[in-house]
N, CA, C and O atoms as a Maestro MAE file, in Angstrom:
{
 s_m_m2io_version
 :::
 2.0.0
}

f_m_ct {
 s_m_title
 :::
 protein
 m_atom[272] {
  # First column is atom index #
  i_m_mmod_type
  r_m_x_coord
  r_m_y_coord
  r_m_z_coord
  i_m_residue_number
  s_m_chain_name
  s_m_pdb_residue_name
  s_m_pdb_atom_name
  i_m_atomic_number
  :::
  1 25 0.797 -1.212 0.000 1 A "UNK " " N  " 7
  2 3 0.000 0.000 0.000 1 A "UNK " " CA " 6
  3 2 0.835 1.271 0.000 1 A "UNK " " C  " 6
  4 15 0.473 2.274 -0.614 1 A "UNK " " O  " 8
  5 25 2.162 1.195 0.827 2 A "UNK " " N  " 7
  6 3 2.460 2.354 0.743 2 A "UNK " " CA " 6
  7 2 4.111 2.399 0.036 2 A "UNK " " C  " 6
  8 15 4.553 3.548 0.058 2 A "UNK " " O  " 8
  9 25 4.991 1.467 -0.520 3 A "UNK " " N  " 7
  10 3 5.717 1.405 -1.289 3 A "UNK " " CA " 6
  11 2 6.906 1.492 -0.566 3 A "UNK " " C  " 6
  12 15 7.986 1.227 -1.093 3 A "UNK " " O  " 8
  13 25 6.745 2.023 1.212 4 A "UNK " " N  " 7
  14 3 7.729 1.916 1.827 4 A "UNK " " CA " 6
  15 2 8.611 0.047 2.214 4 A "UNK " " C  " 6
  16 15 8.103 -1.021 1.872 4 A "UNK " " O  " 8
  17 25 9.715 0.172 2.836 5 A "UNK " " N  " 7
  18 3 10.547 -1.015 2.848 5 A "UNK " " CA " 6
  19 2 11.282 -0.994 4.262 5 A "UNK " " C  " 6
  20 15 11.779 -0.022 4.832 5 A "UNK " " O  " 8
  21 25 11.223 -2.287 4.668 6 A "UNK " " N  " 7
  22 3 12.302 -2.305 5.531 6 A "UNK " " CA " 6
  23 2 13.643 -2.951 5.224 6 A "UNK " " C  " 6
  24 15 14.522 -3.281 6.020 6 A "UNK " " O  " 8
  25 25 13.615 -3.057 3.962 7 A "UNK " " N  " 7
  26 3 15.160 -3.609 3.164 7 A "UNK " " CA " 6
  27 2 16.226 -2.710 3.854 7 A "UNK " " C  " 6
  28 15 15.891 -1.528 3.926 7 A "UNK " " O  " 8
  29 25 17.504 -3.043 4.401 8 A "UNK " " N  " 7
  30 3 18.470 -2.811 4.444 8 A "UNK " " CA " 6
  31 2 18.890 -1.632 6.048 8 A "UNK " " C  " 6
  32 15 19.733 -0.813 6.413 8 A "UNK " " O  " 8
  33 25 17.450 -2.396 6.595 9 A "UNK " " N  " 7
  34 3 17.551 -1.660 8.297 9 A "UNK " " CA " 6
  35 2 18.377 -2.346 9.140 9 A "UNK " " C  " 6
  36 15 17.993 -3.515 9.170 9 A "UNK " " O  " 8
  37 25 19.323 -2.175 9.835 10 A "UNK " " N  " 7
  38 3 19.454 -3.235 11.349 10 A "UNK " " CA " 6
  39 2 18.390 -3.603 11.906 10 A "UNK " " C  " 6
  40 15 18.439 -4.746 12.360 10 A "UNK " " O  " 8
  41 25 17.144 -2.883 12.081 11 A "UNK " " N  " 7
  42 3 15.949 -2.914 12.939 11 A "UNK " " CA " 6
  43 2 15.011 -3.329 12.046 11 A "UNK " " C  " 6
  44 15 14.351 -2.307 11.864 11 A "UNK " " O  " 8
  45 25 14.427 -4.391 11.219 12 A "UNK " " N  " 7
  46 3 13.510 -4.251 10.305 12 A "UNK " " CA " 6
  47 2 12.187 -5.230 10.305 12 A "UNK " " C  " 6
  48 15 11.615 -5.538 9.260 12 A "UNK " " O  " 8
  49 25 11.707 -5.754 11.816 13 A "UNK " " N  " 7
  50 3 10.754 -6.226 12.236 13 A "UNK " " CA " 6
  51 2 10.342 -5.847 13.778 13 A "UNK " " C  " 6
  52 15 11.023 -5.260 14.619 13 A "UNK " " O  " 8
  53 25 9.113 -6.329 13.872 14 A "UNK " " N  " 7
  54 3 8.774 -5.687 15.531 14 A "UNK " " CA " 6
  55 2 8.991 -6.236 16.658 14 A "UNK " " C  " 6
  56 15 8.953 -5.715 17.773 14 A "UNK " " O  " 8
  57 25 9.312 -7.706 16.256 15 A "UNK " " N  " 7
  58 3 9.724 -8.523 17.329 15 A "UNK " " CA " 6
  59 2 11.048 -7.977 17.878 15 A "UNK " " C  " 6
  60 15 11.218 -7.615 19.042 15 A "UNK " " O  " 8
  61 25 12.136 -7.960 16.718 16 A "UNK " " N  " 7
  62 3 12.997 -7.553 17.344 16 A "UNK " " CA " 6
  63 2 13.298 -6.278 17.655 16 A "UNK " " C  " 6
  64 15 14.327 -6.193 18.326 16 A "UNK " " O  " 8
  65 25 12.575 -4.884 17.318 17 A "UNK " " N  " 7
  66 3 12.291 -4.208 18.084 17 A "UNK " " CA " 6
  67 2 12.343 -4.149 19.290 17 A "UNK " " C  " 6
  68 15 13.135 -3.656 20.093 17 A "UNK " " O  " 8
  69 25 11.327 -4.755 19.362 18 A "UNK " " N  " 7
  70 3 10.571 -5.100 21.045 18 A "UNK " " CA " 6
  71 2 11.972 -5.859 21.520 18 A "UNK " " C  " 6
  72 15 12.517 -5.258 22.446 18 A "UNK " " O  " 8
  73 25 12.399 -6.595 21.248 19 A "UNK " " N  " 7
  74 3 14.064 -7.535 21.802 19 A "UNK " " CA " 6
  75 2 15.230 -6.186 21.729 19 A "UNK " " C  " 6
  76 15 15.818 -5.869 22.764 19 A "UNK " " O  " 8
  77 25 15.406 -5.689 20.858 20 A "UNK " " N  " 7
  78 3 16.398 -4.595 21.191 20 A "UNK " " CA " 6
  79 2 16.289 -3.464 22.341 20 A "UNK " " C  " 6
  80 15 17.024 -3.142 23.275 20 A "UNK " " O  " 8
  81 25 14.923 -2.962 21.809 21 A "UNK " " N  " 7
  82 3 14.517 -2.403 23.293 21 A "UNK " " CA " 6
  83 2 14.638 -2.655 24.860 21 A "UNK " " C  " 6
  84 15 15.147 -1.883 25.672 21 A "UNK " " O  " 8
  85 25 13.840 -4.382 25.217 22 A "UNK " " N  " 7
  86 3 14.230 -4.549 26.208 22 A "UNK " " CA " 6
  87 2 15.330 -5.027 26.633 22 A "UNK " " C  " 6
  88 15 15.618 -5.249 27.809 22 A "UNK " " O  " 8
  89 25 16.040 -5.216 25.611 23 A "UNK " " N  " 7
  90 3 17.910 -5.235 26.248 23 A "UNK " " CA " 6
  91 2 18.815 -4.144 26.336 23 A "UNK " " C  " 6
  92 15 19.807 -4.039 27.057 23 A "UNK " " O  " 8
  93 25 18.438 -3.503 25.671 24 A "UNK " " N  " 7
  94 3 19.105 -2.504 26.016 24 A "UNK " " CA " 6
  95 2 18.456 -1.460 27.333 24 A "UNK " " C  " 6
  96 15 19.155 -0.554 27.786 24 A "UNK " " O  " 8
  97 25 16.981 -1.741 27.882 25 A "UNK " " N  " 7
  98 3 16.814 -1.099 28.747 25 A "UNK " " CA " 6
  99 2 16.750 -2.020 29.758 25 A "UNK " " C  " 6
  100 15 17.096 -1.631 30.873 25 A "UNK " " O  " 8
  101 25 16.489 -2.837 29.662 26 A "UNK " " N  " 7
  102 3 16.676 -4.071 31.043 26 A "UNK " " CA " 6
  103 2 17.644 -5.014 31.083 26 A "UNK " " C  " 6
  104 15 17.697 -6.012 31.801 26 A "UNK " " O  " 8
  105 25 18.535 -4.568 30.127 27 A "UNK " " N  " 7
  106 3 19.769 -5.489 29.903 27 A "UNK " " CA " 6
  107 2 19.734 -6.622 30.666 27 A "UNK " " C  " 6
  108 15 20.280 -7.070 31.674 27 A "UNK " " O  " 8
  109 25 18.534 -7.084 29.486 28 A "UNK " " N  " 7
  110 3 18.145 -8.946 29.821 28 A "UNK " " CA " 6
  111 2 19.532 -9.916 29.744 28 A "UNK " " C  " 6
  112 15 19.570 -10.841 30.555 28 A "UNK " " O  " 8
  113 25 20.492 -9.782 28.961 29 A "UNK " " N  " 7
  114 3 21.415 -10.808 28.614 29 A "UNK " " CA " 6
  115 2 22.685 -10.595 30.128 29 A "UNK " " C  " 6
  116 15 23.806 -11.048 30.360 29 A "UNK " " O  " 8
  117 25 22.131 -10.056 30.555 30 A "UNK " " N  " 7
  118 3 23.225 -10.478 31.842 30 A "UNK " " CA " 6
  119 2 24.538 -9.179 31.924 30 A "UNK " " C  " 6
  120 15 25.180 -9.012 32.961 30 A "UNK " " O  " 8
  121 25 24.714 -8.565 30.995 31 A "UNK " " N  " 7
  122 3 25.506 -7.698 30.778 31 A "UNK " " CA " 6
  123 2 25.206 -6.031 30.482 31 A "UNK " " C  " 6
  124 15 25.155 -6.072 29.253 31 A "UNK " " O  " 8
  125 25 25.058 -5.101 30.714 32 A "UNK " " N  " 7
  126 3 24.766 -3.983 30.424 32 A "UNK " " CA " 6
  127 2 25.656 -3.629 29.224 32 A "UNK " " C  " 6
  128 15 26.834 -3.986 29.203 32 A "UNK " " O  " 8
  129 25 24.995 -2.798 28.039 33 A "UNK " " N  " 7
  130 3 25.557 -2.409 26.913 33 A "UNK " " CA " 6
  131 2 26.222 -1.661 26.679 33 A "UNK " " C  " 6
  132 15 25.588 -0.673 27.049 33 A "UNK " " O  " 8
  133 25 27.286 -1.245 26.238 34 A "UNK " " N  " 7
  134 3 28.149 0.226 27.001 34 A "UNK " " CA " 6
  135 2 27.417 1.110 25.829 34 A "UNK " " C  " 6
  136 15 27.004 0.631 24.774 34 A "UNK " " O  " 8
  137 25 27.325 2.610 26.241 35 A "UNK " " N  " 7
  138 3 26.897 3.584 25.625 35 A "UNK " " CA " 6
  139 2 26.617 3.654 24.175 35 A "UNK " " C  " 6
  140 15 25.628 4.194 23.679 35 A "UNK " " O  " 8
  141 25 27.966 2.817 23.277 36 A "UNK " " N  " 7
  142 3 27.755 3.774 21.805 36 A "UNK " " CA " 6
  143 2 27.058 2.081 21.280 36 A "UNK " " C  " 6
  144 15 26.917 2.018 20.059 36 A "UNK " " O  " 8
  145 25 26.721 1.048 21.894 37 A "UNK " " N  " 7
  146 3 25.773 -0.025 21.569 37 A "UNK " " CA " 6
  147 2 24.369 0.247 22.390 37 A "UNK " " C  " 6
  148 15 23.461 -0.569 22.548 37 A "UNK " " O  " 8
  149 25 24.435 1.833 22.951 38 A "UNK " " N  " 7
  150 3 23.011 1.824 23.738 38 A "UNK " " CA " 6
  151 2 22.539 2.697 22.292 38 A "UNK " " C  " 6
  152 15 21.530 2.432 21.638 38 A "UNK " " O  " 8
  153 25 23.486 3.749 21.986 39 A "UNK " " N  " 7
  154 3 23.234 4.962 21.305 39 A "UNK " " CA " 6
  155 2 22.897 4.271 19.727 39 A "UNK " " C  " 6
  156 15 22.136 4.800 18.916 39 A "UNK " " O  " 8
  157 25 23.439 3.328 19.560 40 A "UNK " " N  " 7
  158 3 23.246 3.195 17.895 40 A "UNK " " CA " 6
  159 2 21.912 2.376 18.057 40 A "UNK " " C  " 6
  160 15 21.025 2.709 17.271 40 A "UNK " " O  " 8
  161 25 21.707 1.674 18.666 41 A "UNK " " N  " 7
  162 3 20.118 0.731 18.950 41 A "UNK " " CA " 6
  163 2 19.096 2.102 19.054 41 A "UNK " " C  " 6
  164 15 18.049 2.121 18.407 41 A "UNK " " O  " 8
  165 25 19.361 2.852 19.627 42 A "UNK " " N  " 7
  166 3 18.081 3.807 19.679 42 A "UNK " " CA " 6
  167 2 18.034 4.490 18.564 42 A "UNK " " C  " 6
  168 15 16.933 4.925 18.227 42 A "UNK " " O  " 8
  169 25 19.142 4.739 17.763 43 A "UNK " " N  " 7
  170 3 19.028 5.094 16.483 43 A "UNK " " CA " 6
  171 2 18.516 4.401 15.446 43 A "UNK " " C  " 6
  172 15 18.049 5.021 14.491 43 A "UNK " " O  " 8
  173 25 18.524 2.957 15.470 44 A "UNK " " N  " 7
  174 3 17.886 2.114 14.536 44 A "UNK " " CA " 6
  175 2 16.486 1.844 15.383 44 A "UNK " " C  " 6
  176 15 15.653 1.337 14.632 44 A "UNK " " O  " 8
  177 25 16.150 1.972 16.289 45 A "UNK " " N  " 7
  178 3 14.848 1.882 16.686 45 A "UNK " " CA " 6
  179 2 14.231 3.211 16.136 45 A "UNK " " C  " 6
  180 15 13.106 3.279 15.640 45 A "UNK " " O  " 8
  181 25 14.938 4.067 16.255 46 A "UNK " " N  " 7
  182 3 13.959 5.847 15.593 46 A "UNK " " CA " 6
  183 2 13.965 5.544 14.434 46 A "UNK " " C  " 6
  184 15 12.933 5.912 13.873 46 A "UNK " " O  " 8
  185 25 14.782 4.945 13.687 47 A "UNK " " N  " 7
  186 3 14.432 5.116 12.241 47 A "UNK " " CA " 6
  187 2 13.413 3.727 11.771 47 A "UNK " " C  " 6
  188 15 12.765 3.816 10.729 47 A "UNK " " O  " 8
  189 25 13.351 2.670 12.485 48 A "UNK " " N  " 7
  190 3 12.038 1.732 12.931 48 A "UNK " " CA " 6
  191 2 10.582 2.132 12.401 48 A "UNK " " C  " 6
  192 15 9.805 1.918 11.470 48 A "UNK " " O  " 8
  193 25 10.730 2.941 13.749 49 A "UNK " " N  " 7
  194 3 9.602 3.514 14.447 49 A "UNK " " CA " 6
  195 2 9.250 4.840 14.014 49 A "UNK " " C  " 6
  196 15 8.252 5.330 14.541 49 A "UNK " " O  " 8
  197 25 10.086 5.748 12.863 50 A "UNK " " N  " 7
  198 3 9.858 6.852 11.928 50 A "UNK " " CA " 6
  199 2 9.199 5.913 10.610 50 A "UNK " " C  " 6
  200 15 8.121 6.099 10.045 50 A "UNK " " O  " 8
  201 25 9.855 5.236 10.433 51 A "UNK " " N  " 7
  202 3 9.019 4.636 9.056 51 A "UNK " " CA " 6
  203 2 7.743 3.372 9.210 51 A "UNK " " C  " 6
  204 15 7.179 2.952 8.200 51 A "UNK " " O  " 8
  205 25 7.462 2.951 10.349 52 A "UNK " " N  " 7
  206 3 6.084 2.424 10.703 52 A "UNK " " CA " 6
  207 2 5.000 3.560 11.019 52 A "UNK " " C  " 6
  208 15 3.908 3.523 10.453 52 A "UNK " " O  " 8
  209 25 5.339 4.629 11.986 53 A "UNK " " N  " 7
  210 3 4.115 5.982 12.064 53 A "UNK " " CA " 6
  211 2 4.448 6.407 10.458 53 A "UNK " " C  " 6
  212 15 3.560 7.248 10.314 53 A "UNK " " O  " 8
  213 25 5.079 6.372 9.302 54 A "UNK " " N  " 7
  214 3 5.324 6.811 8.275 54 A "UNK " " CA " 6
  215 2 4.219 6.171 7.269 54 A "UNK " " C  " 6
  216 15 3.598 6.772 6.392 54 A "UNK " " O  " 8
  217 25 4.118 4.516 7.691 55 A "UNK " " N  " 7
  218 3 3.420 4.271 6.515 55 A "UNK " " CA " 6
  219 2 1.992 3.582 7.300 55 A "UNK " " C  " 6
  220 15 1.281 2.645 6.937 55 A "UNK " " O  " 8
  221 25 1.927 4.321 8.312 56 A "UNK " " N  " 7
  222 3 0.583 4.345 8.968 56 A "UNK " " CA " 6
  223 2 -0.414 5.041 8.486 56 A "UNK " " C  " 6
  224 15 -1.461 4.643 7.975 56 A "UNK " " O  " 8
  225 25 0.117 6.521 8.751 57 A "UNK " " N  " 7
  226 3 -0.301 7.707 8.244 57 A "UNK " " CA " 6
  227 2 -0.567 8.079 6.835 57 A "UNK " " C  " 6
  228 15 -1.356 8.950 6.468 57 A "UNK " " O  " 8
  229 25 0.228 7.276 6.029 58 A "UNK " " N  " 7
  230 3 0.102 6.505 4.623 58 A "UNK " " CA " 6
  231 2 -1.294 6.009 4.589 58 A "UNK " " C  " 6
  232 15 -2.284 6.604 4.162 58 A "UNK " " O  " 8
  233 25 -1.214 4.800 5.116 59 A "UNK " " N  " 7
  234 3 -2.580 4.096 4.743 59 A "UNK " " CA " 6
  235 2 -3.947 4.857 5.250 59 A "UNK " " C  " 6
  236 15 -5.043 4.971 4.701 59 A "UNK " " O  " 8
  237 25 -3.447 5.341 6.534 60 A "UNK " " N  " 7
  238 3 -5.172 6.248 7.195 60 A "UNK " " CA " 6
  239 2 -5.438 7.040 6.127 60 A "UNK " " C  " 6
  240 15 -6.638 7.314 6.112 60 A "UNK " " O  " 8
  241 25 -4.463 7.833 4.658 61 A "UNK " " N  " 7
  242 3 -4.926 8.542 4.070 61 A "UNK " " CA " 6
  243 2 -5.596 8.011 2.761 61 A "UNK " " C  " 6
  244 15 -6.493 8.439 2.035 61 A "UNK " " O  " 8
  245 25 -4.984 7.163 2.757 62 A "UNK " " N  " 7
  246 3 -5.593 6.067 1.409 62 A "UNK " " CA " 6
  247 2 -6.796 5.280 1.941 62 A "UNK " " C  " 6
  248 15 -7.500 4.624 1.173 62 A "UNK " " O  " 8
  249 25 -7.020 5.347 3.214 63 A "UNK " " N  " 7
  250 3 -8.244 4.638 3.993 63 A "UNK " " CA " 6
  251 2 -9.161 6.294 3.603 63 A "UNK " " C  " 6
  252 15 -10.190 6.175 2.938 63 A "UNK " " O  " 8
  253 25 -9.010 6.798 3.756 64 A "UNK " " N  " 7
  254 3 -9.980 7.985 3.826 64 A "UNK " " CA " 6
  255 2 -10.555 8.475 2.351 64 A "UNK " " C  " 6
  256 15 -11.650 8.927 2.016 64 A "UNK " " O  " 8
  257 25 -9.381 8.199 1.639 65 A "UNK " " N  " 7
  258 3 -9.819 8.691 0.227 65 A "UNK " " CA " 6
  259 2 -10.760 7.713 -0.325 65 A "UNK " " C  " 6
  260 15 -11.570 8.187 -1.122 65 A "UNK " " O  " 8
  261 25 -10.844 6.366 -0.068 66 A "UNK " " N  " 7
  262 3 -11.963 5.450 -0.464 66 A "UNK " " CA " 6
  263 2 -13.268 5.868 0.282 66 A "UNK " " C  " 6
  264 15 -14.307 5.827 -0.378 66 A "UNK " " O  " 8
  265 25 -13.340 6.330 1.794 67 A "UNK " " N  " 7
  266 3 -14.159 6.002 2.527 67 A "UNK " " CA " 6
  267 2 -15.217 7.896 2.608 67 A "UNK " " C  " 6
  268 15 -16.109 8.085 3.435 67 A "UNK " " O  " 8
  269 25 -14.823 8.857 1.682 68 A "UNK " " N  " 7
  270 3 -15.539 9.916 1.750 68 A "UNK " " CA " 6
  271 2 -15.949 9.635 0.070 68 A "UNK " " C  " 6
  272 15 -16.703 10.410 -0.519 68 A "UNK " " O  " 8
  :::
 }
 m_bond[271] {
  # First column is bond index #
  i_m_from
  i_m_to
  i_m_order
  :::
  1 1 2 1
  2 2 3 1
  3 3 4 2
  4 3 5 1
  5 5 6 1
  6 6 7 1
  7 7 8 2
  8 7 9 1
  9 9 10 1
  10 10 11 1
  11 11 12 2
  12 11 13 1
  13 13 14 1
  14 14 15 1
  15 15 16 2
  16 15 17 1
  17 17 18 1
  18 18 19 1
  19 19 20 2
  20 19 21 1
  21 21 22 1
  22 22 23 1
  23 23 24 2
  24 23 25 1
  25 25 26 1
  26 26 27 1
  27 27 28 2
  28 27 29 1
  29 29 30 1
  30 30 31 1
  31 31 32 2
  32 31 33 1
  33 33 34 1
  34 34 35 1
  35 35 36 2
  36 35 37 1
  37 37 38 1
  38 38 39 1
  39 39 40 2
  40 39 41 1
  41 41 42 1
  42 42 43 1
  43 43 44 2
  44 43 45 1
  45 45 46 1
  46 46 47 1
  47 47 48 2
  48 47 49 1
  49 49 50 1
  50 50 51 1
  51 51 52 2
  52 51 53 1
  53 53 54 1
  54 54 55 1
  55 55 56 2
  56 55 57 1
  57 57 58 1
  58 58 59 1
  59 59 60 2
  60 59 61 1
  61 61 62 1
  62 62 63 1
  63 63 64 2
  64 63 65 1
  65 65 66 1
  66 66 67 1
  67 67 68 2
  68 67 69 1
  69 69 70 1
  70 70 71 1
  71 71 72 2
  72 71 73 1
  73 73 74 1
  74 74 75 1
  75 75 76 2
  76 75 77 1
  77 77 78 1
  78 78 79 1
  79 79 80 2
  80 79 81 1
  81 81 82 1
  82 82 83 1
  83 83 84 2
  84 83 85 1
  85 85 86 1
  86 86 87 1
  87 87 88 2
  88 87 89 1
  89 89 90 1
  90 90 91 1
  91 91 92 2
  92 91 93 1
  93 93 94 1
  94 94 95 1
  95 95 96 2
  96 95 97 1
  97 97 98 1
  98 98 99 1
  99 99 100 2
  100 99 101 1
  101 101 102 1
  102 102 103 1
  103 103 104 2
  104 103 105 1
  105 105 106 1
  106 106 107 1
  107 107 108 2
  108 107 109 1
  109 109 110 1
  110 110 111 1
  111 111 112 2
  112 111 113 1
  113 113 114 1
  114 114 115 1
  115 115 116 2
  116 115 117 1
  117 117 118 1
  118 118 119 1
  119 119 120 2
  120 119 121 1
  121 121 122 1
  122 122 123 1
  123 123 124 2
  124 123 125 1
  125 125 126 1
  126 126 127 1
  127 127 128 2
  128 127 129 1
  129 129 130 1
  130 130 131 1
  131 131 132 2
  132 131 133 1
  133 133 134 1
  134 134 135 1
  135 135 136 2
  136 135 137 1
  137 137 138 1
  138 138 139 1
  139 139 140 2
  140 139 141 1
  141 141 142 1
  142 142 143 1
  143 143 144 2
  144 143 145 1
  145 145 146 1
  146 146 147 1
  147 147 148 2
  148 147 149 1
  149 149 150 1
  150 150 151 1
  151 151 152 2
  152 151 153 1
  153 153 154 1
  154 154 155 1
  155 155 156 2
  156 155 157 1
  157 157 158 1
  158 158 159 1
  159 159 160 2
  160 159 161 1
  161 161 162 1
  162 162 163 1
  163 163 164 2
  164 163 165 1
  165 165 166 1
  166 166 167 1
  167 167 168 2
  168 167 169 1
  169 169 170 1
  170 170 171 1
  171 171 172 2
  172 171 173 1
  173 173 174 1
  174 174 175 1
  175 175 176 2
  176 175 177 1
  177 177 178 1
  178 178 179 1
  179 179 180 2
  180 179 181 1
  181 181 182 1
  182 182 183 1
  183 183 184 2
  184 183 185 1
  185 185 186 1
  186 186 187 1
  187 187 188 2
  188 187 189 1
  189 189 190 1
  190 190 191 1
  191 191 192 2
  192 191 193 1
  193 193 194 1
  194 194 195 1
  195 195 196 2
  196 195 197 1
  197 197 198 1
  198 198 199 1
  199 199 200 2
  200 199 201 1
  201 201 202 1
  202 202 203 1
  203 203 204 2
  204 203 205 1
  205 205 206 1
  206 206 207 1
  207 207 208 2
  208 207 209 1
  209 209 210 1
  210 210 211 1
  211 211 212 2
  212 211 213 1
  213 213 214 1
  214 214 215 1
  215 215 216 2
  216 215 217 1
  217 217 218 1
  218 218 219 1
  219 219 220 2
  220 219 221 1
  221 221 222 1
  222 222 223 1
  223 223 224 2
  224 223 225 1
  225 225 226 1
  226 226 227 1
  227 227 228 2
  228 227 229 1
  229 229 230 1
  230 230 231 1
  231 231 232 2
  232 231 233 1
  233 233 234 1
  234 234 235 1
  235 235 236 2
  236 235 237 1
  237 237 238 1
  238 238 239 1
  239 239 240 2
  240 239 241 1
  241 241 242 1
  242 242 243 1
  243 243 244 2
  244 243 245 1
  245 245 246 1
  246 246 247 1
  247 247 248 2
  248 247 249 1
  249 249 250 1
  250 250 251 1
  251 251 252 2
  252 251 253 1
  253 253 254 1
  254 254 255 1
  255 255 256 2
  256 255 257 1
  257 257 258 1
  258 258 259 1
  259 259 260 2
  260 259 261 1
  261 261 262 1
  262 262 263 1
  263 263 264 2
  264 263 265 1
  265 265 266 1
  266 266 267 1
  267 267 268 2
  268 267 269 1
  269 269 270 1
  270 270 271 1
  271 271 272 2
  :::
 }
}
């Protein structure tokens, strides 16, 4: 529907989303992450999570143009 991709993300499903997230904030694996493996995960989670509200907002508008 909306032509966007998650080809060629570090981050490019929600599961692991959701798995990067809570390791790096509950540093499930036993080890805490040092800073520039905290800093680059939140960067591939923003750019995630910029292009899912991206092609959300996509479809609500292509939902609307059928539905008026």
């Amino acid at each position: 529907l909306t032509g966007k991709s998650y080809d060629g993300m570090d981050i490019a499903e929600g599961g692991l989303a959701s798995y990067e997230y809570i390791r790096i904030t509950y540093h499930i694996e036993g080890e805490k992450p040092d800073k520039k493996e905290i800093a680059k995960v939140r960067k591939d989670l923003e750019k995630y999570c910029a292009l899912d509200t991206e092609a959300m907002i996509m479809i609500m508008a292509k939902l609307k143009k059928i539905t008026v």
